[in-house]
C-alpha positions, -999 to +999 in steps of 0.1 A: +638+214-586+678+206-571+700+220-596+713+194-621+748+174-609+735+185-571+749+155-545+719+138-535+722+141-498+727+179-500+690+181-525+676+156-499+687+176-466+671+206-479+639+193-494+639+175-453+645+211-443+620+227-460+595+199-444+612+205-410+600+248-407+567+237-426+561+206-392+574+232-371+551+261-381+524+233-373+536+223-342+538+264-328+507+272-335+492+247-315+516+254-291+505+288-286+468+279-289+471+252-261+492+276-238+468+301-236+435+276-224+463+267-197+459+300-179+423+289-164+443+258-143+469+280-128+470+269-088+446+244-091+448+207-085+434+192-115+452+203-143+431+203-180+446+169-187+439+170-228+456+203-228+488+191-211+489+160-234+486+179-264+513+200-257+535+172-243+531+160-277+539+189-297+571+196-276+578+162-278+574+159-317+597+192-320+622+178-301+625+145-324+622+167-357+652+189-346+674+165-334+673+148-368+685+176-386+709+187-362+692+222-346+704+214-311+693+242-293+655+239-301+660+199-293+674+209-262+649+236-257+621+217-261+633+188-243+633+215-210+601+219-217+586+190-222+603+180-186+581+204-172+553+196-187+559+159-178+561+170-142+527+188-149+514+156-162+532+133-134+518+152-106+556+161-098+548+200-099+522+223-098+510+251-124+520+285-114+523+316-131+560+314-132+555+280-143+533+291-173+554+322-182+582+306-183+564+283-211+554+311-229+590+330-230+602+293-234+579+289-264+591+326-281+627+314-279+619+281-296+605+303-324+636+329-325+659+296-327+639+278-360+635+315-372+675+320-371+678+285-389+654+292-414+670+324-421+709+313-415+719+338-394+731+330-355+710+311-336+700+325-301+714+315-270+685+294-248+711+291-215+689+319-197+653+306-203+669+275-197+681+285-160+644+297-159+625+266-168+652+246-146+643+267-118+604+269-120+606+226-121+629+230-088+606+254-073+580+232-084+592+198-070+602+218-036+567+229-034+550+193-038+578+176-013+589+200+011+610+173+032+639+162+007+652+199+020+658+183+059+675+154+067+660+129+098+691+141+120+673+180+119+640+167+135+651+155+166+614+165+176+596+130+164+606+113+200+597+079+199+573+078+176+572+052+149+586+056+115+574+044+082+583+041+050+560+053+023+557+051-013+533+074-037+535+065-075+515+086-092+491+084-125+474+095-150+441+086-132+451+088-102+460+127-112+427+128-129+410+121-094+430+151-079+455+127-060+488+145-064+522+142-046+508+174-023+477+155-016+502+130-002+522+153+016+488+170+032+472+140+043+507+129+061+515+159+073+485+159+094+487+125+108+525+133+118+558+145+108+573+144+071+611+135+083+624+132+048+607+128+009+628+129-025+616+116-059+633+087-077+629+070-109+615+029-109+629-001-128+599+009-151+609+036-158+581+056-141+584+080-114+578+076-074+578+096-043+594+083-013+583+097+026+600+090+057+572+095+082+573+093+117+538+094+133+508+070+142+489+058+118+454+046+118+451+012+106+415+016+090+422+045+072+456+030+059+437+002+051+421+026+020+457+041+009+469+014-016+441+025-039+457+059-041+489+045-053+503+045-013+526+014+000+532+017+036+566-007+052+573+003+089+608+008+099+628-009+124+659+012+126+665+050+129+652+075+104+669+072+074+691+099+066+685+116+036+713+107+015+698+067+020+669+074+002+671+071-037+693+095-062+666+126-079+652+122-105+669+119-143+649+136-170+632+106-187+627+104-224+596+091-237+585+083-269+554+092-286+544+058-293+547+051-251+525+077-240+487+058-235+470+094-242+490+095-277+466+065-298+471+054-330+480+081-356+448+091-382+455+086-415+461+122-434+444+136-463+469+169-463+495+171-491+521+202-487+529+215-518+553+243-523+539+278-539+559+287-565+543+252-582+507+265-574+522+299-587+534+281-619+501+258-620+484+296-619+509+308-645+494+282-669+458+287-665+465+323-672+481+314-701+449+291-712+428+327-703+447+343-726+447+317-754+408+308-751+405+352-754+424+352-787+404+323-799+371+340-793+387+368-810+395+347-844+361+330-838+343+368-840+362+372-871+354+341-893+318+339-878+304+354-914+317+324-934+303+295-913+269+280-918+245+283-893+246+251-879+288+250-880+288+279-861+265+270-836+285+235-828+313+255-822+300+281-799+288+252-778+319+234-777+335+274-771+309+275-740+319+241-727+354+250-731+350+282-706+329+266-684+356+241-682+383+266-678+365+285-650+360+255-631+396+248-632+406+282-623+385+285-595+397+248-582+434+261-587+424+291-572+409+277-539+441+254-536+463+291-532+434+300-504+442+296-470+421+305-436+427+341-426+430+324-389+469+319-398+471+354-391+448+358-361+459+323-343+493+348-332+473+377-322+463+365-284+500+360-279+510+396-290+483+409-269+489+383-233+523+399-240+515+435-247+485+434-218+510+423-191+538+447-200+515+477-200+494+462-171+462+467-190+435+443-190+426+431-227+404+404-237+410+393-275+378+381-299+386+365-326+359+360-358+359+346-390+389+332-389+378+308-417+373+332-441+404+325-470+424+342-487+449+343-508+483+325-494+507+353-506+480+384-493+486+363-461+523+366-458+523+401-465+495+412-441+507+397-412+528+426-401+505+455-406+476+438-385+503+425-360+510+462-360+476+472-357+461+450-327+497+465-310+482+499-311+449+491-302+468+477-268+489+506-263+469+537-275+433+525-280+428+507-246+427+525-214+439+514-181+414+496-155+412+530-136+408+550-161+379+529-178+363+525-142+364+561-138+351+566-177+321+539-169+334+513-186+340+475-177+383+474-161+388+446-190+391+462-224+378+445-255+400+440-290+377+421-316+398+411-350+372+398-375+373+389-411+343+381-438+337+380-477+321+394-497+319+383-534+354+388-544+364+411-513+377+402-479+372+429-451+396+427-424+386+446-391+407+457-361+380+470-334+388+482-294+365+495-269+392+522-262+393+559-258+391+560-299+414+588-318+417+623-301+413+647-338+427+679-318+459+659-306+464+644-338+459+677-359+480+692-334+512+670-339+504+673-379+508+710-375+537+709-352+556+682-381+545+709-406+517+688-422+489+703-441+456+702-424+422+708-440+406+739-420+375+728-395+372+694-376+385+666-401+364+632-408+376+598-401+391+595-434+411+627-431+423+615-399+432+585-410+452+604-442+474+626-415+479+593-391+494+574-421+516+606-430+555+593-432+572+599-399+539+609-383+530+597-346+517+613-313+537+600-296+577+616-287+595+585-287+589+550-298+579+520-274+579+484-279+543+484-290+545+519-309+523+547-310+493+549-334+513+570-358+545+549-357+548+527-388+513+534-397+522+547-434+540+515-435+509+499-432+490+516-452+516+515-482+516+473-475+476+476-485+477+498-512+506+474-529+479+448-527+452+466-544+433+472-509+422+503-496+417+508-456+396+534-437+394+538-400+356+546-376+363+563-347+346+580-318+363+598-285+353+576-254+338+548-274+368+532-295+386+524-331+377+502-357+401+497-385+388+486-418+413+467-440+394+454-480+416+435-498+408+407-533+410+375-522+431+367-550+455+389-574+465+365-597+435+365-619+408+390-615+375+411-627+386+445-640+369+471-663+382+484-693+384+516-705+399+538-736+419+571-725+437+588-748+438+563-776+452+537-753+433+506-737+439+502-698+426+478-674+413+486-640+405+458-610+368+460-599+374+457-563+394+489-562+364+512-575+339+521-551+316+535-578+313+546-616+296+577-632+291+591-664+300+630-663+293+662-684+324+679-692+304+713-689+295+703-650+333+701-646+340+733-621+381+747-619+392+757-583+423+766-586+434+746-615+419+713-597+387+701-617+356+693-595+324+681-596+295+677-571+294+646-550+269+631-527+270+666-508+304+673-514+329+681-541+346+655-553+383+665-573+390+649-610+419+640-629+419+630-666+438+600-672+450+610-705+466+646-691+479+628-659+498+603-683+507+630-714+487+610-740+463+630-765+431+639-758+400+637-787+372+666-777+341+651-766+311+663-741+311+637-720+331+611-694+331+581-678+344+589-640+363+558-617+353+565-576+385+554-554+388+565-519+364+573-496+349+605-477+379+638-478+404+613-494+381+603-523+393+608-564+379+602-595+395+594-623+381+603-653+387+582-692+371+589-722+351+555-721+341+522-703+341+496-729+333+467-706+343+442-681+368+415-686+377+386-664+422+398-668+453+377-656+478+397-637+512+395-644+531+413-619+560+442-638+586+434-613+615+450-631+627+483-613+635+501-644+602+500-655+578+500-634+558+528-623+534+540-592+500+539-603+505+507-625+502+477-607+509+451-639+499+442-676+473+417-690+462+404-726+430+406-739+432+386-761+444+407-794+477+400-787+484+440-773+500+443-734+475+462-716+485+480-687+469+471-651+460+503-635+463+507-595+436+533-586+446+532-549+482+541-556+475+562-585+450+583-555+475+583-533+502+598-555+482+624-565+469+634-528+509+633-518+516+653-546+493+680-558+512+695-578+511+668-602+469+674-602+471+707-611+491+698-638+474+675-650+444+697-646+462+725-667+473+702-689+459+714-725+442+744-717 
């Protein structure tokens, strides 16, 4: 909502803003889709004609939408480039690999530029990829019509024979035919001499090629040229100089609604709302959670003095009332979800980018990219697997030699997948590379004074030394980093939302990255257990497994408590000791899995009571919140109960362990 007494232009303008980055978000990501099927046409004739249209039209569209509120650089920008793609479209150039290079840096700018306005800092100068689209549509134009460069006085060689004046107007089906200005200039050039060619604009509006030609002509096959868009007019007089033939070509402007390929518009069934309402709208139905808990609570307590047949009216209408409410948390819920492919739709950029700076050869797979999740896990995972697929390019892939040499294909695979499962989605990052090399990773964690388990370490300790603050193999950063290089960044990112990651690797054969997350943390399932006297709340998708324990199988090791796990030993901390409270004796506990393989914990309490469906409510106030906590929740009874973060709370305590002997020794 505008602040009350706000001028009503200034509320409108940035409500139009606000609609502006949302269009042009839209508009980029089918940008960088569309630019990247464009690679296939480079040097042919027959361009992918749907491709170019579409693009034509999302340039086009984010050139109106910025000149209305004033961002002149991306207006200009994108008018450059939707010149060159008109040219494309025209026939007036030809796709090279400049040409489509300078689209993609063209495109990046265009993105730095709404960035800078969305974030009101500077915007970025767009004079150099200006030059460089300006230049690619010069290069472009010379290459189709080679004579503009030569005037009729530089060819004295034509002699006496006859000159001609010819005319090519191209179109869209004449381009879809493969009838270009260089066909033109092909099929003249053989019958004669091109004495002089420059483009001009018609009273239409469209765009023609004139030729002076001096040559014979054959009157049959002439005959045939009006239906490829040729007029022929001899001339009487000498060649005409160049500067007699028609001024070059303006940049035209055309509209959307002029453009035959654009069609009528379909009507739209997409509403955009903004998230903090679906965040309020989530707020409430929490609150209704709550509220429908504490009514089952006072329902418990007066159940005694109904009759039989009261009572069982109201449980019904009880029932009703949370199928009701589940149903309308689930439909509010599915509203927050968005496709995971908002994430993955960037990634064959980064890695076009990454493969040509490097000069690797990477091929990008993208699946699942329908899977949802959660609009706000999306925001905050895009940089960790951005960094992720970076890595895979620069450390995981090997160069075309060196993967000949290995017996592999030259072309290296990157495969980014997502999938559900029930309330979890798993995020993989997977590369045919040369996988992680243990003895040069435990080499660099001695060297940074890191300590490393004796013997080979597993996957997961590798993982655990990778993701070590300030921890890489490599001695200096690079644009695309090192596998160590801001890899405790990511992991920190998916521990703060309640995931846990693990990493599969093998030397010769490649890395896979394994990222679970919820698809949701605004409401979720968590179990609830009693430690200490206190009640405490722990999210089911965090656990990998829970156990019931003896205290008398408990074994100390140097004041860590361990038990015996699937072959292993598996360390323990109490709860109540690691958070001071008071502990009741009792032979037995209930044990919480996190982790897996050397970096796995349990946690013990003194009970499970159950499983409750909890609403999150995040503790964002510095001064009290702690690691290991992740929020509070009602039951119900109107008591907070504190969210526990078993990923954090594992982390911690492998960091730290100090803090698990202590709590070991805690009471003894």
């Amino acid at each position: 909502m505008a602040p009350e007494g706000a001028p009503l232009d200034e509320v409108s303008f940035s409500d139009f803003l606000d609609d502006y980055f949302a269009e042009c978000d839209e508009h980029l990501i089918g940008v960088r889709r569309l630019l990247l099927s464009l690679e296939t046409s480079i040097g042919r004739d027959a361009i992918n004609r749907p491709v170019l249209d579409d693009l034509f039209r999302h340039f086009h569209s984010l050139k109106g939408i910025s000149g209305m509120v004033e961002v002149r650089p991306a207006e200009e920008l994108a008018h450059r480039l939707e010149d060159y793609l008109r040219a494309l479209r025209t026939g007036g150039a030809a796709l090279t690999r400049e040409g489509l290079d300078a689209l993609f840096a063209g495109t990046q700018t265009l993105e730095q530029v709404i960035a800078a306005r969305r974030g009101g800092v500077p915007l970025p100068s767009i004079e150099a990829i200006a030059d460089r689209i300006g230049r690619v549509l010069a290069a472009g134009a010379a290459g189709d019509v080679t004579a503009p460069e030569r005037a009729a006085a530089d060819h004295p060689g034509t002699g006496g024979a006859r000159r001609w004046q010819i005319t090519f107007t191209p179109s869209q089906e004449l381009v879809a035919r493969g009838v270009r200005v260089d066909t033109i200039r092909r099929r003249l050039s053989s019958a004669g001499e091109i004495v002089a060619a420059a483009p001009r604009v018609t009273a239409e509006g469209t765009i023609a090629f004139d030729f002076v030609f001096a040559g014979e002509l054959d009157e049959a096959s002439a005959a045939a040229w009006p239906q490829d868009g040729i007029q022929i007019e001899p001339i009487a007089d000498a060649p005409a100089p160049l500067d007699a033939v028609p001024d070059p070509i303006e940049p035209l402007l055309i509209d959307a609604e002029s453009t035959s390929s654009a069609g009528a518009l379909a009507p739209s069934h997409v509403v955009r709302v903004d998230l903090t309402r679906l965040d309020d709208l989530m707020r409430n139905v929490g609150d209704l959670v709550i509220s429908r808990a504490r009514l089952g609570e006072t329902l418990a307590r007066v159940e005694q003095r109904l009759a039989a047949a009261d009572w069982r009216a109201i449980q019904e209408n009880a029932v009703t009332i949370d199928r009701q409410l589940r149903t309308l948390r689930e439909g509010i819920m599915r509203v927050r979800l968005v496709p995971v492919g908002e994430i993955f739709r960037r990634m064959p950029f980064v890695v076009r980018d990454l493969a040509r700076e490097t000069g690797k050869r990477v091929r990008l797979e993208l699946q699942g990219q329908a899977t949802e999740i959660d609009k706000f896990l999306i925001e905050r995972m895009m940089d960790p697997v951005l960094h992720l697929v970076r890595n895979a390019v620069s450390h995981g892939i090997e160069t075309s030699e060196e993967r000949i040499a290995a017996g592999k294909r030259p072309e290296g695979t990157i495969v980014l997948s997502a999938a559900t499962a029930g309330d979890i989605v798993r995020v993989e990052i997977a590369d045919d590379g040369r996988g992680v090399d243990a003895a040069a990773v435990i080499a660099r964690a001695h060297a940074a004074g890191l300590s490393v388990a004796a013997g080979l370490p597993d996957a997961a300790a590798l993982l655990g030394l990778i993701c070590s603050p300030g921890f890489s193999t490599r001695d200096r950063s690079d644009r695309a980093s090192g596998r160590g290089v801001g890899m405790s960044v990511v992991k920190a990112a998916v521990d703060e939302l309640s995931g846990a990651m693990a990493m599969e690797t093998e030397p010769g054969s490649g890395t896979k990255f394994i990222i679970d997350l919820p698809v949701t943390l605004s409401i979720t399932d968590a179990l609830i257990a009693k430690a200490g006297g206190e009640t405490y709340a722990v999210p089911q998708g965090a656990v990998r497994e829970v156990m019931e324990i003896s205290i008398a199988a408990l074994l100390q090791v140097e004041r860590i408590e361990m038990i015996p796990y699937r072959g292993a030993a598996l360390p323990v901390v109490r709860l109540s000791r690691l958070l001071g409270l008071a502990e009741s004796p009792r032979d037995r506990l209930h044990l919480f899995v996190v982790g897996s393989g050397g970096s796995a914990l349990g946690i013990a309490v003194d009970r499970i009571v159950g499983q409750r469906e909890v609403v999150v409510r995040a503790i964002n106030d510095p001064l009290v919140r702690v690691d290991g906590i992740s929020g509070a929740t009602d039951l119900g009874d109107g008591h907070v109960v504190l969210i526990l973060d078993p990923a954090v709370l594992a982390r911690t305590l492998r960091e730290r362990p100090d803090r698990v002997c202590a709590a070991g020794g805690a009471g003894r």
